[in-house]
DRENKOL-187702 format. One line per 2 residues: number of its first residue (from 1); their letters; for each residue y, x, z of N, C-alpha, C, CB. Coordinates in steps of 0.02 Angstrom, whole numbers, padded with zeros to 5 digits. Each point is the difference from the previous one (the first is absolute). Glycine has a CB too. Layout:
% residues N
NUM	a	Y X Z Y X Z Y X Z Y X Z | ...;
This chain:
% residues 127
1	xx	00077 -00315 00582 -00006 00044 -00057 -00011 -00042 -00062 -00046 00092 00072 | 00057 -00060 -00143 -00019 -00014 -00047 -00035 00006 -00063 00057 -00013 00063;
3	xx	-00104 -00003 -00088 -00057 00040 -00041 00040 -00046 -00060 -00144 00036 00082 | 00126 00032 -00130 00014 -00018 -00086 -00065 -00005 -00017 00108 00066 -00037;
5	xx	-00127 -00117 -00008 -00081 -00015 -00023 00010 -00011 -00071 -00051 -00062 00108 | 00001 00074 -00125 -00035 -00028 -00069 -00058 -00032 00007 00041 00085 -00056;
7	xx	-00067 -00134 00068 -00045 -00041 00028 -00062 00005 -00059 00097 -00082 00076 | -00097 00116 -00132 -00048 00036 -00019 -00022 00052 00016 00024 -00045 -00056;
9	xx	00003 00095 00093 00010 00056 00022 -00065 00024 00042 00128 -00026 -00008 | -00186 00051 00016 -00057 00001 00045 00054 00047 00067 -00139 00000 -00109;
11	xx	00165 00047 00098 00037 00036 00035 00059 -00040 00051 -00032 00083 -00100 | 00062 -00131 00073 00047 -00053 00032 -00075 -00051 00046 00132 -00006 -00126;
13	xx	-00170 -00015 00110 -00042 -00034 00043 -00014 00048 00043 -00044 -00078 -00071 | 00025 00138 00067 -00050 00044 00075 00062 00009 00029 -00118 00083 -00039;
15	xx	00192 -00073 00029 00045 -00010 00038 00013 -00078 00052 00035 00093 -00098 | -00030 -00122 00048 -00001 -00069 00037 -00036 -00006 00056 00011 -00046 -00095;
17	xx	-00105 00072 00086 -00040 -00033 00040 00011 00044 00063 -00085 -00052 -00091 | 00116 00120 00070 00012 00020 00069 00030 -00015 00065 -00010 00049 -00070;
19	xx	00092 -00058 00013 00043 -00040 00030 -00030 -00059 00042 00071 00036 -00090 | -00113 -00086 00056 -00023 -00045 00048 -00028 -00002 00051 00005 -00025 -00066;
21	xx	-00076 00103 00052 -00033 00007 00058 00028 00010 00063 -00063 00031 -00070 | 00144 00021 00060 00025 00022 00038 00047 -00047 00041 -00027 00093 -00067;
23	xx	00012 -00163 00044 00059 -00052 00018 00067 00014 -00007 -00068 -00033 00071 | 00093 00081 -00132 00064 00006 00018 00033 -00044 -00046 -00010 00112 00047;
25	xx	00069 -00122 -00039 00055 -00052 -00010 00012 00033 -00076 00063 -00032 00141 | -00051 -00007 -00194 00048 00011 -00067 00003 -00057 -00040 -00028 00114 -00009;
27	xx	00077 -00078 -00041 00012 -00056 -00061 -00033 00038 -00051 00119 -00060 00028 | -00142 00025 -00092 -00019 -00003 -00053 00041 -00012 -00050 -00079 -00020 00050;
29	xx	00102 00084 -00088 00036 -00019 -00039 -00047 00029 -00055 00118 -00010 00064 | -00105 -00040 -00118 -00053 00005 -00078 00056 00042 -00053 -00081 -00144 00007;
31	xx	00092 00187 -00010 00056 00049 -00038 00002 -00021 -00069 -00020 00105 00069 | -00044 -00114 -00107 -00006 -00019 -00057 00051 -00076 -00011 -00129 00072 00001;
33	xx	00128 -00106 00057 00033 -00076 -00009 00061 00019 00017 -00089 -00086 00032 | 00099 00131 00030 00073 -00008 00040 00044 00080 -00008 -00064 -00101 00108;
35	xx	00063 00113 -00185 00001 00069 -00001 00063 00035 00028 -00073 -00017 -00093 | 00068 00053 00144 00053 00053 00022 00058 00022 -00040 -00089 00034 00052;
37	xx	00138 -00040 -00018 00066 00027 -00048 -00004 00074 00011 00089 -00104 00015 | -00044 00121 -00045 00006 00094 -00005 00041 00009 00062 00010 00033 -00141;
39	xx	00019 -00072 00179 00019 00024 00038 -00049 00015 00071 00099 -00047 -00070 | -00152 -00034 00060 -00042 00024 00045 -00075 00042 -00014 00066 -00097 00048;
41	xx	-00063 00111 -00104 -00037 00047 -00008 00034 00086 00014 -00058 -00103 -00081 | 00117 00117 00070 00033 00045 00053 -00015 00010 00075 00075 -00027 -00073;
43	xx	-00048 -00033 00101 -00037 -00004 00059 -00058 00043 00030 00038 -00096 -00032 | -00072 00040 -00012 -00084 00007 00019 -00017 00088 -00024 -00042 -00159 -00036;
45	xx	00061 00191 -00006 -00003 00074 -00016 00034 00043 00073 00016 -00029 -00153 | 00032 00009 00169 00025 00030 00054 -00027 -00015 00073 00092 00002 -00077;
47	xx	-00138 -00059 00077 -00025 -00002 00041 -00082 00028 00010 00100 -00081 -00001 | -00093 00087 -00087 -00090 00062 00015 -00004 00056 -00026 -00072 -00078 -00005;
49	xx	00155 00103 00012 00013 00059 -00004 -00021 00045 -00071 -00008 -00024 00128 | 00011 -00028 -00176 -00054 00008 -00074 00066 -00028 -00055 -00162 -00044 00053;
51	xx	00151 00083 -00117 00043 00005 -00037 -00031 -00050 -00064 00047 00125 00055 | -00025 -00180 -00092 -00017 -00038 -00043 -00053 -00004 -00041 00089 00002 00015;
53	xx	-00091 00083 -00039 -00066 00036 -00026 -00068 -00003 00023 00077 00065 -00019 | -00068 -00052 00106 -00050 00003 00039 -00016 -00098 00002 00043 00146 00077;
55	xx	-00020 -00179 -00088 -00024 -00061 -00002 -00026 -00048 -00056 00066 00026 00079 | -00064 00015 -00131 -00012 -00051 -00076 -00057 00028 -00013 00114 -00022 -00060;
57	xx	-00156 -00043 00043 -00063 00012 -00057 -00009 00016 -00052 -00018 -00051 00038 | 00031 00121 -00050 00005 00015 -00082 -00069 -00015 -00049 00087 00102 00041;
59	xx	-00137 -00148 -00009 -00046 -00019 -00037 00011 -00067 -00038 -00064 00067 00075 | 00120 -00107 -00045 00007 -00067 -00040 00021 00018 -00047 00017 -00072 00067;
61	xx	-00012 00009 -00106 00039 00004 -00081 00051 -00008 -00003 -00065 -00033 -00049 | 00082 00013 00110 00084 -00002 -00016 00013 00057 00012 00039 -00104 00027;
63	xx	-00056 00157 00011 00022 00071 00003 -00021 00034 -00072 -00015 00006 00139 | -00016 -00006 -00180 -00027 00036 -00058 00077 -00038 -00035 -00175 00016 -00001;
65	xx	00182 -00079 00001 00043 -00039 -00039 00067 00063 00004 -00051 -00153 00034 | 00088 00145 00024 00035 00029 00021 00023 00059 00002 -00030 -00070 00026;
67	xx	-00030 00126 -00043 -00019 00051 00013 00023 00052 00036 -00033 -00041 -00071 | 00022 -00004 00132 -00007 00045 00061 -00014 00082 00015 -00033 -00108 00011;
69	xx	-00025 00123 -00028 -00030 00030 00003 00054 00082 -00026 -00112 -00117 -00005 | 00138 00094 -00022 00046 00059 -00045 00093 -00012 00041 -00095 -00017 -00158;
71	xx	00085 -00028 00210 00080 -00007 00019 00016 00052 00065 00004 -00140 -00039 | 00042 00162 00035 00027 00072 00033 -00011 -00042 00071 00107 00080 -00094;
73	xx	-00130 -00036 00162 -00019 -00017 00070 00042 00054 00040 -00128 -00050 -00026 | 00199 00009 00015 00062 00056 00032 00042 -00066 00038 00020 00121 -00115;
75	xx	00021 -00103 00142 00046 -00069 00044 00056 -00016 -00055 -00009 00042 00146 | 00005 -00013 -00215 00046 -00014 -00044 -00032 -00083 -00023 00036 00149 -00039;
77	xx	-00111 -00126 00045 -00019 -00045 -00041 -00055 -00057 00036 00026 00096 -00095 | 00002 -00118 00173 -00042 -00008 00046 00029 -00077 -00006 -00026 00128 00076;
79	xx	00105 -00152 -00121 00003 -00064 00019 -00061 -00047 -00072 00161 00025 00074 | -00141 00019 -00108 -00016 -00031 -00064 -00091 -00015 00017 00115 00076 -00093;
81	xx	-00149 -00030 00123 -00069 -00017 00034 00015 -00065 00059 -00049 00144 -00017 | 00087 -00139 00030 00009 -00065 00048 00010 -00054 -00033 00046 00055 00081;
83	xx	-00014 -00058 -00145 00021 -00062 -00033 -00069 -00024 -00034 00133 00036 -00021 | -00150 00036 -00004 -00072 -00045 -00026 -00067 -00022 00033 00038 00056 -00083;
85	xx	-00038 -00035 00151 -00056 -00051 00053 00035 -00055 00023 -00065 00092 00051 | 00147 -00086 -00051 00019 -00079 00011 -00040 -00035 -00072 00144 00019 00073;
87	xx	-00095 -00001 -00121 -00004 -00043 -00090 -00087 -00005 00007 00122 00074 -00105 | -00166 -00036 00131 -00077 -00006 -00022 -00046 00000 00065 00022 00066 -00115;
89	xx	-00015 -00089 00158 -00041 -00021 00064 -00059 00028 00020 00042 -00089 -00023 | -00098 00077 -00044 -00065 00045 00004 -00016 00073 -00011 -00021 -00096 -00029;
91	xx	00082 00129 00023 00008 00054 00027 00003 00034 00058 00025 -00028 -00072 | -00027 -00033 00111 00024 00026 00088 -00070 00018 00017 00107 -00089 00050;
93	xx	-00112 00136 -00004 -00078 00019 00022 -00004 -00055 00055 -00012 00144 -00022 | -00036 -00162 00033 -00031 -00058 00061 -00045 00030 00037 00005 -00097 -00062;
95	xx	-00018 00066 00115 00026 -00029 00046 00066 00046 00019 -00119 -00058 00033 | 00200 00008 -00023 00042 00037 00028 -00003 -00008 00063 00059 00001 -00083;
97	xx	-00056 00003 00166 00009 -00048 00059 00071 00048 00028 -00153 -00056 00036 | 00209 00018 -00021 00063 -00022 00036 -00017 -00002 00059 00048 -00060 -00078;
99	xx	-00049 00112 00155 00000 -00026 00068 00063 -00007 00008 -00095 00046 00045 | 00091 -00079 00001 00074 -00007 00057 00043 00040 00031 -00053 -00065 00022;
101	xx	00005 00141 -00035 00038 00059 00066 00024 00030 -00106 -00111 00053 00199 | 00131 -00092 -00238 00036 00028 -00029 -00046 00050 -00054 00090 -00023 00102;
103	xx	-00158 00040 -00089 -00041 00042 -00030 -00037 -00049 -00078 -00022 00075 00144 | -00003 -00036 -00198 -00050 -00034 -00028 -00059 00055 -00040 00097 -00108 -00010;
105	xx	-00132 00082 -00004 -00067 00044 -00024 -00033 -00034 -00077 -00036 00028 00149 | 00026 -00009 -00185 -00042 -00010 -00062 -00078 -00025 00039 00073 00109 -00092;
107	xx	-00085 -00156 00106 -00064 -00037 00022 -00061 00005 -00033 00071 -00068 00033 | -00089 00132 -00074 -00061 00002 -00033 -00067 00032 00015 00082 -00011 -00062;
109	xx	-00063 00022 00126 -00045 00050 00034 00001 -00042 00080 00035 00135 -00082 | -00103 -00156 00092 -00012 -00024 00090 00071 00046 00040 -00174 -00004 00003;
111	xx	00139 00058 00010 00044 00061 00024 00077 -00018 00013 -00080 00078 -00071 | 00135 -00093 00012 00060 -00055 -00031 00015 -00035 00049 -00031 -00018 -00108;
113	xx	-00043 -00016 00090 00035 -00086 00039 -00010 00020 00078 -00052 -00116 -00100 | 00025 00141 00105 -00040 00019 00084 00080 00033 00010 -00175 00044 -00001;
115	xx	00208 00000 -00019 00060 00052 00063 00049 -00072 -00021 00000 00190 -00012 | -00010 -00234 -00024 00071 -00048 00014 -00028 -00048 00081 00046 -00026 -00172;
117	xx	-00082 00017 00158 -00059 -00046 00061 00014 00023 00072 -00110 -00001 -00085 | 00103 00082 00051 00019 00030 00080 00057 00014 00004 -00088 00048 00023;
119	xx	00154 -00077 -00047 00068 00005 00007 00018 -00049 00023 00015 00061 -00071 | -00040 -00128 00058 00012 -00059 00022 -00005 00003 00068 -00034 -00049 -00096;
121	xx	00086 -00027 00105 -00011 00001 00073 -00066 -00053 00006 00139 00027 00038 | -00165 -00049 00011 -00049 -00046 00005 00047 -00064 00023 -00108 00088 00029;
123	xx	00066 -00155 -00061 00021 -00046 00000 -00034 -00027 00067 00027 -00002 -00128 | 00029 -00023 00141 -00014 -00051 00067 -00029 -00035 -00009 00069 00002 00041;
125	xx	-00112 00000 00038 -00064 -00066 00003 00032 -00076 -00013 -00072 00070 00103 | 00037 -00116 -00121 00024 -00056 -00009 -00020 -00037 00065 -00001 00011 -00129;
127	x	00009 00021 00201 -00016 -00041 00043 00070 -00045 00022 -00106 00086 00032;
């Protein structure tokens, strides 16, 4: 699997430490550094069943910049929200996590990270 972080994020850490407690397997990707194209931010919408809207922080400044807040939330206008969490990164809500069976969840809630945990398969012993 794969977690989107903001390594300021208090919400991206209680994900992490779960992840660890739980020994499960992932990558770390830092979004802010390695920012997602629009195509895979498509993806990732279709894989949490959530529409562009449902994923942006309309509290940053780049959303006030932008002004979000006033842009039509129809599928007319669902790429142009996609272009601007590609073009502006800190818009993306965090923690994102990517499993393997194809599923993903907004990681901001224990609860989140816990039904990806229990989707996983368990990793083999290292005997």
């Amino acid at each position: 699997m794969e977690i989107w972080i903001n390594p300021a994020c208090s919400k991206c850490a209680s994900a992490l430490s779960l992840l660890d407690a739980a020994d499960a397997s992932y990558t770390v990707r830092h979004y802010l550094e390695q920012p997602p194209t629009a195509q895979e931010i498509d993806e990732v919408l279709r894989r949490l069943g959530l529409q562009p809207w449902d994923i942006t922080r309309l509290n940053e400044a780049a959303a006030a910049e932008l002004g979000l807040t006033d842009w039509p939330r129809d599928d007319g206008h669902r790429h142009r929200w996609i272009t601007a969490l590609a073009d502006h990164p800190v818009l993306i809500q965090r923690p994102i996590i990517t499993a393997d069976d194809g599923t993903a969840v907004v990681g901001r809630s224990p609860d989140a990270v816990r039904s990806v945990l229990e989707r996983e398969p368990a990793r083999p012993d290292d005997e």
